[in-house]
Kinemage of the C-alpha trace (Angstrom):
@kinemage 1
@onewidth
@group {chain A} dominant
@subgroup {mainchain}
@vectorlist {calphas} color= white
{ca unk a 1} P 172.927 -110.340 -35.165
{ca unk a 2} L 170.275 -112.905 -33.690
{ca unk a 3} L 172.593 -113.308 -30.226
{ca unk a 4} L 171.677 -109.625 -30.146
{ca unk a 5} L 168.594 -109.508 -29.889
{ca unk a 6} L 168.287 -112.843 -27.763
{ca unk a 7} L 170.982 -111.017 -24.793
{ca unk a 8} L 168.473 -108.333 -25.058
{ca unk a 9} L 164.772 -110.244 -24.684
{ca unk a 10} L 167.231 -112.170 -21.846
{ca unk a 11} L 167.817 -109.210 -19.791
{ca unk a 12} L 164.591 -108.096 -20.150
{ca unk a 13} L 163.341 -111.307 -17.445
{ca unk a 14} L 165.568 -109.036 -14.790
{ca unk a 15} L 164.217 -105.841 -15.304
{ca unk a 16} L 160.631 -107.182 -15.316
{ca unk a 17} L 161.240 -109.279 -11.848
{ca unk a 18} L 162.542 -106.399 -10.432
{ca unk a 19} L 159.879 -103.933 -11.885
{ca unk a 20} L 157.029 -106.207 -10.477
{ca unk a 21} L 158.537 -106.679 -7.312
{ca unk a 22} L 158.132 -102.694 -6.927
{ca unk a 23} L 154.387 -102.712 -8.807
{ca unk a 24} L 152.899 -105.452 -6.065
{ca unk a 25} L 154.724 -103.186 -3.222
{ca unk a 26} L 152.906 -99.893 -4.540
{ca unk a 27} L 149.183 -102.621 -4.740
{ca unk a 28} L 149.835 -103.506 -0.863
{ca unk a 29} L 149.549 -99.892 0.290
{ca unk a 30} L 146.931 -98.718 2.381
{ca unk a 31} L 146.779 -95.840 0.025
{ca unk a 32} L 144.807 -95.714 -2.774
{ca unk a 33} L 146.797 -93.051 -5.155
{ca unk a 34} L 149.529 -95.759 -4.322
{ca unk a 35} L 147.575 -98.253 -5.697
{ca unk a 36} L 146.598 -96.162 -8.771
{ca unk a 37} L 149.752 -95.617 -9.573
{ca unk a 38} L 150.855 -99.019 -9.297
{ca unk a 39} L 147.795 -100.361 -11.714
{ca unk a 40} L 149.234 -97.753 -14.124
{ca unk a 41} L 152.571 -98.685 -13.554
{ca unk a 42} L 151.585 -102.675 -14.128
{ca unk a 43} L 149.347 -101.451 -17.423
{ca unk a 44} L 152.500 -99.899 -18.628
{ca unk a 45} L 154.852 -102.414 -18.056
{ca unk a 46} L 152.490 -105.288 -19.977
{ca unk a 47} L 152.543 -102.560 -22.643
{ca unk a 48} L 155.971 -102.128 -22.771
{ca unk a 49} L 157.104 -105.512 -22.826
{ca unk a 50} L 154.199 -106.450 -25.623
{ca unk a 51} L 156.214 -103.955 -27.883
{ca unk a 52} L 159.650 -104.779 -26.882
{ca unk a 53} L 159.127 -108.159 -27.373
{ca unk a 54} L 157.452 -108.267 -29.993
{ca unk a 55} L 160.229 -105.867 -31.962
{ca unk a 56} L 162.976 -108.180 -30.803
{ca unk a 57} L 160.815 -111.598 -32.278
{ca unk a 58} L 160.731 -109.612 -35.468
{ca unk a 59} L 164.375 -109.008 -36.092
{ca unk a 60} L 165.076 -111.922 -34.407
{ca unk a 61} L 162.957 -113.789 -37.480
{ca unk a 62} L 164.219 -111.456 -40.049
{ca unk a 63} L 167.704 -112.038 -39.452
């Protein structure tokens, strides 16, 4: 089960290259609900990944 869970925190380096990409595009507009949303969006994704990877280190060190 542990090449599971290591595919998954793998793909995860994608998703939050790509994410970020679109976060710093919403911080460069001259817009400042843009860049609200994209602070949000940033505080969300750090939250995210602190619980997704910290799920998949548990089961990873369970297994």
């Amino acid at each position: 089960m542990k090449p599971k869970y290591l595919l998954l925190l793998l793909l995860l380096i994608p998703i939050d290259f790509l994410s970020y990409t679109q976060i710093t595009e919403l911080l460069r507009q001259p817009s400042d609900v843009a860049v609200l949303f994209g602070v949000f969006f940033l505080a969300m994704l750090l939250v995210g990944n602190f619980i997704i990877i910290r799920y998949l280190l548990s089961k990873i060190n369970r297994s």
